[in-house]
MARBATOR-323135 format. One record per residue: z negated, y, x of N, C-alpha, C in turn; residue in three letters. Coordinates in steps of 0.1 Angstrom, whole numbers, plus 5000, padded with zeros to 4 digits. Atoms other than C-alpha are relative to their C-alpha. Layout:
BEGIN
ZYXZYXZYXALA
...
//
This chain:
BEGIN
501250054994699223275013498950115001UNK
501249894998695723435009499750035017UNK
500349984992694023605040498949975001UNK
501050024997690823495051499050095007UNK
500749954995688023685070498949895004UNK
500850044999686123475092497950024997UNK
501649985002682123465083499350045011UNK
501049974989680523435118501550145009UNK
499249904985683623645141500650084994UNK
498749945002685623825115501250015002UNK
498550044997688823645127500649974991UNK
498950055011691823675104500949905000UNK
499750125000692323385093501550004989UNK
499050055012695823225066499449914997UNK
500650135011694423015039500949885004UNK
499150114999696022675043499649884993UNK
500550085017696022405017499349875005UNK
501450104994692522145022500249884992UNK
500650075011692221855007498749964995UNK
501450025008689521724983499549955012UNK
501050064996686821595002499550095022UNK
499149954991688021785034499650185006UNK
500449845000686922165054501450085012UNK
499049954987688722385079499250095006UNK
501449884993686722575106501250095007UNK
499749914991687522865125500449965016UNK
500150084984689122795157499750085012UNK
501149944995687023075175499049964998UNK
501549985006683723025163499649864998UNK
500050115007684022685144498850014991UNK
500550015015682422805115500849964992UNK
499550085012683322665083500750124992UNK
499349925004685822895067500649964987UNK
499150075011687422665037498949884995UNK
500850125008685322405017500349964993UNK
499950085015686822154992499349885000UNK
501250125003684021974981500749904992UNK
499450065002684621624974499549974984UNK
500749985010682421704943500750034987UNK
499449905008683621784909499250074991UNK
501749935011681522034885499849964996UNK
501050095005681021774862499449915003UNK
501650074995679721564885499250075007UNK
500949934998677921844901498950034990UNK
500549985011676621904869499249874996UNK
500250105001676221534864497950015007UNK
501450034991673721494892499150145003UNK
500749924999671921824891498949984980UNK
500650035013670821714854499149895004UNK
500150134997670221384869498050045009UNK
501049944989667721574895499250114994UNK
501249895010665821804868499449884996UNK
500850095009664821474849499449925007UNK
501250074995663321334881499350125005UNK
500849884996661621684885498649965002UNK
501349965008659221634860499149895007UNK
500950124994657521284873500050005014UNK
500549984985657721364907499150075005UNK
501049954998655921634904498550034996UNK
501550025009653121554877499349885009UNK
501050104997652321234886499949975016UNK
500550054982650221064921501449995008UNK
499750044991652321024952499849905010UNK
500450164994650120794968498450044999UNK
501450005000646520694967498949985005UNK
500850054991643520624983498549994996UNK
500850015010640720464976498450035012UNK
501049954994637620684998498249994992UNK
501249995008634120544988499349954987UNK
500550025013634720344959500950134990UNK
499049905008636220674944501749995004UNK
498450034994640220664939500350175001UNK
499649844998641621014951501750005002UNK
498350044995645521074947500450195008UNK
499249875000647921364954501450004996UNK
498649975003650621514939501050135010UNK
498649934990653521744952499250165000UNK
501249904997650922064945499450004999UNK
501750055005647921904938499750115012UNK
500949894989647022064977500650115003UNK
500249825001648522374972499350074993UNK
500849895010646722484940498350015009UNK
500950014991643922354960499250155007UNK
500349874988644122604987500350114994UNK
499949845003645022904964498250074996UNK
501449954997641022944961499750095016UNK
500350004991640422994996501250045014UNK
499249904989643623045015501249984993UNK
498749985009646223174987501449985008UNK
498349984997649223245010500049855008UNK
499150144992649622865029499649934985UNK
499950055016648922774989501250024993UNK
499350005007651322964978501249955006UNK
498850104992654022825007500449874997UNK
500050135003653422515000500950014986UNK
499949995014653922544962501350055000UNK
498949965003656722754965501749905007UNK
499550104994658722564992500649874994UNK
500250105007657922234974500549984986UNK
500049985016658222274935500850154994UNK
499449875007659622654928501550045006UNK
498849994997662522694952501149884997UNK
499250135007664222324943500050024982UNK
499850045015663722374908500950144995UNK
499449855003665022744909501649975004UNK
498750044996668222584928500449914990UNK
499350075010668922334903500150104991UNK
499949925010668622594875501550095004UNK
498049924990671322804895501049934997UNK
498750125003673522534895500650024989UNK
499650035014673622494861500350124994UNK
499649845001673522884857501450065002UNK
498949924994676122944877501649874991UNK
499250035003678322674861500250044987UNK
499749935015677922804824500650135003UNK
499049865001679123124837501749985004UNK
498549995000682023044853500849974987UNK
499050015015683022894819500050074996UNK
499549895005682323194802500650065001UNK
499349914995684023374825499450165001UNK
500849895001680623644827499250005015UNK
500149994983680723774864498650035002UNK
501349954996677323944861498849885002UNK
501350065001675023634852501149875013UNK
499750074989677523414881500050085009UNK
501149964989676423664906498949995004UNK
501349995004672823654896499349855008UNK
500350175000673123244898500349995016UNK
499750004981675023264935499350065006UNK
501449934986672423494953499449914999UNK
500750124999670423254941499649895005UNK
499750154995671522934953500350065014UNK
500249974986672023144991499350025005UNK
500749994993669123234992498849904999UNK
501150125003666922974976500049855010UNK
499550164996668922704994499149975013UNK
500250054987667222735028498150024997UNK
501950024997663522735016499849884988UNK
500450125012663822384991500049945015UNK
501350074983661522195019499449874994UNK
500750145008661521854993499849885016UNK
499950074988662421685026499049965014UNK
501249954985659721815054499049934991UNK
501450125003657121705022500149875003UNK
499950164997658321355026499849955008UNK
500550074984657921355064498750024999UNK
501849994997654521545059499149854993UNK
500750045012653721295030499849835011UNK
499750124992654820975055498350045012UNK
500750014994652621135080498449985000UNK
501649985002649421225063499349814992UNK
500550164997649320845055499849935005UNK
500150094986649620705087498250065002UNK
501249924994646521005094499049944991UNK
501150045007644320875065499449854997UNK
500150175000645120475065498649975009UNK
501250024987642420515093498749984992UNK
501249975006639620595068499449934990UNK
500350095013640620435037501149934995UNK
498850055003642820225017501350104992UNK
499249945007646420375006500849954995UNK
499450065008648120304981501250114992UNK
498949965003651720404968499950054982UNK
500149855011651720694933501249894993UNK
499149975010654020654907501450075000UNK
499249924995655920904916500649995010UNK
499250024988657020844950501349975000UNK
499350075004659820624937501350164997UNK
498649935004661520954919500050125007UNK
499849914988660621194945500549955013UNK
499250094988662220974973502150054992UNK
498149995012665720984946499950165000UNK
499749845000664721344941500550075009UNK
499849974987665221424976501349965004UNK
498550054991668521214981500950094994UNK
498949915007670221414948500150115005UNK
499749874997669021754963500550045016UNK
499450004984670421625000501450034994UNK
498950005008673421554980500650174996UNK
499349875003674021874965499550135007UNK
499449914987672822134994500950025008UNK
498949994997675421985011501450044996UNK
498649955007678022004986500450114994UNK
499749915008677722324964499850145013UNK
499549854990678922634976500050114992UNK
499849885006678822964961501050065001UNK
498549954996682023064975501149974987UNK
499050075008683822784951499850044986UNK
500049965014682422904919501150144999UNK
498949855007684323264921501449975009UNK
498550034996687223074938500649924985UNK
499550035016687522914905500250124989UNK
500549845010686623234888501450075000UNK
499149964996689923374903501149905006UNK
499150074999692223114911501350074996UNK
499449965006694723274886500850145004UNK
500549865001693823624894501350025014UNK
499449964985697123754919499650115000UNK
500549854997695624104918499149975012UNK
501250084994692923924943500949975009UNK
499250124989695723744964501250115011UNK
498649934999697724064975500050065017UNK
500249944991696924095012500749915014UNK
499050114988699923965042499050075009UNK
500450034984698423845073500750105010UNK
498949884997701524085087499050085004UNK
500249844998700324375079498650035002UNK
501549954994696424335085499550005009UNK
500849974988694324435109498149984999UNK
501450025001690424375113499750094995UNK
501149905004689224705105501150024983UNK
500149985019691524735069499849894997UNK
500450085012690524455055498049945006UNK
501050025000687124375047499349874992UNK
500250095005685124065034498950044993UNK
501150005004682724065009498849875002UNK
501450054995679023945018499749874992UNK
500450065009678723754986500849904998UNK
498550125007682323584970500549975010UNK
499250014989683923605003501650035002UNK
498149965002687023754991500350115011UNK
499849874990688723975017501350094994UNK
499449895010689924275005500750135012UNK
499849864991691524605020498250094993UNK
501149934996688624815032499550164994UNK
500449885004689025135012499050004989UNK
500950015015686924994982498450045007UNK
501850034999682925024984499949894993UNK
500850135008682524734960501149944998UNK
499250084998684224414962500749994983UNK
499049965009686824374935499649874990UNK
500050115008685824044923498650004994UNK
501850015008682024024918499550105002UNK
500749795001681224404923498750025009UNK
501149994992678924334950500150155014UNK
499949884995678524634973500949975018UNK
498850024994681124625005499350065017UNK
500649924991679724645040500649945016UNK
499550064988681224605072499049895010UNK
501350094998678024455086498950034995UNK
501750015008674524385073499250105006UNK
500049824994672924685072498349975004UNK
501350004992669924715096499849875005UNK
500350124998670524395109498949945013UNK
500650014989669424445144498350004996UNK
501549985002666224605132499449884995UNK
500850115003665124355109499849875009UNK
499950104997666024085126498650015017UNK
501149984994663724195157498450054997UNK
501449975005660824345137499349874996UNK
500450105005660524015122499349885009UNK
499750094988660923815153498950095007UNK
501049964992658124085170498749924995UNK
501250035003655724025144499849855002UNK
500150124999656323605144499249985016UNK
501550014987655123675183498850035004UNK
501549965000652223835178499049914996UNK
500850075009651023575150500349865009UNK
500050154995652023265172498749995012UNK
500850054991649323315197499049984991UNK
501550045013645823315167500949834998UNK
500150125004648223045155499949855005UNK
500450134994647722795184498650035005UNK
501450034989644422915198498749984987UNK
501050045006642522925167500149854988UNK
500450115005641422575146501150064986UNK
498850025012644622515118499149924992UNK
500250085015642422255102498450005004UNK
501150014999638722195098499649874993UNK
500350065006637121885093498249944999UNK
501550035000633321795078499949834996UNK
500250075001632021485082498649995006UNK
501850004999628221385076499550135004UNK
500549854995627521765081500450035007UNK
499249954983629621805112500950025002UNK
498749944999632122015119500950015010UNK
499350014995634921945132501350085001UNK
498349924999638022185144501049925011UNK
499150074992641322095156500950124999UNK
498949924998643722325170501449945002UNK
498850094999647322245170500049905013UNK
499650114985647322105210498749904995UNK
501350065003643721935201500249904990UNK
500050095009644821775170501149925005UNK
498850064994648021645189499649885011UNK
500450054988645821535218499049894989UNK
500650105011643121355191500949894994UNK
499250125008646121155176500649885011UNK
499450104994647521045209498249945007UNK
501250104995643520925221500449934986UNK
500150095008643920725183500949895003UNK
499250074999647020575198501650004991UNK
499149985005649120715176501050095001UNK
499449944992651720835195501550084993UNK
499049985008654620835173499950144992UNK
500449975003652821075150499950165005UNK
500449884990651821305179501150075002UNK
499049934998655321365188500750074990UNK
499349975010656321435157499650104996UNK
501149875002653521715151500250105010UNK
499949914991654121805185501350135002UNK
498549954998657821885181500150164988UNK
500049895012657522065147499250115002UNK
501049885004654322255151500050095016UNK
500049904987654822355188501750035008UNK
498549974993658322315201501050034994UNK
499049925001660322445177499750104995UNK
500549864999658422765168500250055013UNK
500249954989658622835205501550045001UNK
498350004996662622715206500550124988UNK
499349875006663422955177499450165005UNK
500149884994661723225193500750045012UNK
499350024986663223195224501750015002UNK
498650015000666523125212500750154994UNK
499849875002666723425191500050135011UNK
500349904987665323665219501349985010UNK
499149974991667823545241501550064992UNK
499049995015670623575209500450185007UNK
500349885001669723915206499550105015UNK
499949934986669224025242501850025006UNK
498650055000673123915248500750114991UNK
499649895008673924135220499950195004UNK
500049894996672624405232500350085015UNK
499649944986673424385272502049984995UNK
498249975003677224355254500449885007UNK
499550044994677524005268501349904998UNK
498850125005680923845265500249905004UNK
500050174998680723505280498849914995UNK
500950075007679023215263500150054991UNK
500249975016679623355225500249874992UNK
500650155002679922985217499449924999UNK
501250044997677322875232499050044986UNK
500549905005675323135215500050024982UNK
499550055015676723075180499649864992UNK
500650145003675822695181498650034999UNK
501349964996672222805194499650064987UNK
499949865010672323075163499949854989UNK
499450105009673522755137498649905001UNK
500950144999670622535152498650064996UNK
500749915000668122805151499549974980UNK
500049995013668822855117499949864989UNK
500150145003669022465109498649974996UNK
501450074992665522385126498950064987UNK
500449895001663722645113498649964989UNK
500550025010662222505076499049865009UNK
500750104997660722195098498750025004UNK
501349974997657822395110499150014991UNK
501249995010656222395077499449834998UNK
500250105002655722005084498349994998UNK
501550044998652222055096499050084985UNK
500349925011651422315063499949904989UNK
500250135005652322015045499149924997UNK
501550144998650021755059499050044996UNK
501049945004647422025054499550014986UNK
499850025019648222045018499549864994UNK
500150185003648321665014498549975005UNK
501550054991645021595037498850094989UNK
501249925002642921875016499849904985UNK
499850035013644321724983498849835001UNK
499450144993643421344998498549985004UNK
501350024993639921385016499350124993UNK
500749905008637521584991499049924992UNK
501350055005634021434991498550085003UNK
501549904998631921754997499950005014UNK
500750024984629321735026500349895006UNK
500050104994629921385033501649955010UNK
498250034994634021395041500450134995UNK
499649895007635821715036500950045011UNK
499049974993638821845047501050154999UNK
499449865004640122245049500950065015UNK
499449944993642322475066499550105009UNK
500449944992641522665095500550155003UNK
499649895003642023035101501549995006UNK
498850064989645022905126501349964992UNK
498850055010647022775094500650104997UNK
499349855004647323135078500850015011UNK
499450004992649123245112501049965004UNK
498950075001651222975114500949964991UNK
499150015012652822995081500650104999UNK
499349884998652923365090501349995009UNK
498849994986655323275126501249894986UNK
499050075002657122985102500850134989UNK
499549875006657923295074501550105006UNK
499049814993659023555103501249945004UNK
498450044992661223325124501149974990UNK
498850015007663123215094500750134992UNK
499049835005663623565080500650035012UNK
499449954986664323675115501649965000UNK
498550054997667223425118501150034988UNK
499049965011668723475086500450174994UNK
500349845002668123865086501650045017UNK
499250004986670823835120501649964995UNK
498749995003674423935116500749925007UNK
499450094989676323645134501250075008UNK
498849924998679323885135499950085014UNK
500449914988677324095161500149895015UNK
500050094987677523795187501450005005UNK
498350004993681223845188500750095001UNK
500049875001681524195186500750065012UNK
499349974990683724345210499650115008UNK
500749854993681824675218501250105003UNK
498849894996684724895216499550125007UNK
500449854995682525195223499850035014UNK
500650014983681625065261500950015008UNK
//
């Protein structure tokens, strides 16, 4: 029986046999330690092909339309990012990237990383798995679809809207790439890679101890600890993430700095008949609940203000705990950590709308619709908290402080 190395506690775990469809968590931590996806690579493969060929029409053609004036105005999935790369490049380039470059970069992986394992050429199935871990948590097809629901409800008010072309295979595009975030794992490609391999498999539970054996970062093979580079994918060997603390609070200082510009100053601007109108995030929350649209409000409210606050907060406490050495509640604290890191991509809902609304209302002096200095800021706090969280060694939450 192989040895395991938990992910979040470093608890030495015994492999034990899963079935298809089926996981096994840690029973410290209840992180996920074993994954047999109920998937198989050819149908991973299947439906990652399946989800390139509704790429293209989801993202060329209308999403929905509207007919402002006699003129018909649509939007596509970056119609209002390219938009805003005149005038405010970086919530242009979020959008854009988020939307269109990280999902299409994760399917390519996919498919990357499955031609390698068949070759059996570790360097370009390394290349493809960083990829797919780190790409996975900024494909944001999902948040457009709420922003895309919402900026409809916000414009029905003005003018008529009418349903794209597209919607149809970006709705499907969205279920295949729910589908396979959940399912693919990077772990399972170099467990295939090695299945065979007993040079890989040679470490009793017996005789280990936490500190000789070591997990690599990447494949998650656990190895005795004298190597520097893991044996299987050659990735570099580190007992924990190096500078974790730092980053993860530099990141998390700056997100506090940039969250106050980003509620006090106007996120959106709107001109109508020559008159300028700003809305700050509580203002444009408070304007939707006088329209009566309450639903709406909450939903703006939660994303753009309460959970930028809750991942700040949650972190800070994370990381306070860590460092007064606290041992009770590391459970707690771990879920908190999991949810943190869940939440996190939903604050780009309102970046979205903004995207969608600039694309959507663009009649000059007479109607016009732009982002406010308040957006930059807020894309900056959505940026830091999710580097923050993912920049944070979970291992440090369970850490025993031997030195104290």
């Amino acid at each position: 029986m192989r040895v395991l190395k938990c992910t979040s506690c470093d608890l030495l775990l015994q492999q034990i046999p899963t079935q298809r469809g089926f996981s096994a968590c840690c029973p410290t931590c209840g992180s996920r330690v074993i994954k047999n996806s109920s998937l198989s690579r050819s149908g991973e493969i299947a439906i990652t092909l399946a989800a390139l060929a509704l790429f293209l029409p989801a993202q060329l053609f209308p999403l929905i339309s509207i007919d402002l004036f006699g003129v018909t105005l649509h939007t596509t999935v970056t119609s209002g990012g390219i938009l805003l790369l005149n005038t405010f490049p970086f919530v242009g380039i979020l959008v854009i990237a988020t939307t269109a470059i990280a999902p299409l970069v994760f399917l390519i992986a996919i498919l990357v990383a499955n031609l390698a394992l068949k070759a059996k050429h570790v360097r370009s199935l390394y290349i493809a798995t960083y990829l797919l871990k780190v790409v996975k948590h900024w494909v944001m097809i999902d948040v457009f679809l709420v922003s895309l629901a919402v900026a409809g409800f916000k414009v029905i008010e003005i003018a008529e809207l009418s349903v794209g072309p597209a919607l149809l295979s970006f709705v499907l595009l969205q279920v295949l790439m729910a589908y396979l975030l959940s399912r693919v794992s990077p772990a399972r490609y170099w467990e295939a890679l090695s299945e065979n391999n007993e040079a890989l498999q040679d470490i009793d539970l017996n005789d280990a101890d936490t500190e000789s054996v070591i997990r690599c970062h990447h494949c998650g093979l656990t190895q005795q600890s004298d190597h520097t580079h893991c044996k299987r994918c050659t990735a570099k060997l580190e007992k924990r993430t190096f500078q974790s603390l730092q980053k993860t609070w530099a990141s998390l200082l700056a997100a506090i700095v940039f969250i106050f510009p980003a509620n006090f100053y106007p996120i959106s601007v709107l001109l109508s008949n020559g008159k300028r109108f700003e809305d700050t995030i509580f203002s444009g929350v408070a304007g939707l609940i006088k329209q009566g649209m309450y639903g709406i409000a909450i939903i703006i409210f939660t994303a753009s203000i309460i959970v930028p606050v809750a991942k700040i907060i949650g972190l800070l406490y994370i990381l306070i705990c860590i460092h007064l050495k606290v041992d009770s509640g590391r459970g707690q604290r771990m879920k908190m950590y999991r949810f943190v890191k869940w939440i996190g991509k939903w604050s780009m809902m309102d970046l979205c709308v903004i995207a969608i609304m600039v694309s959507l209302i663009d009649r000059g002096n007479l109607l016009d619709f732009t982002p406010g200095p308040g957006a930059i800021a807020f894309g900056l706090v959505v940026v830091l908290t999710m580097i923050s969280a993912g920049s944070l060694d979970s291992r440090l939450i369970w850490d025993k402080h031997e030195q104290r």
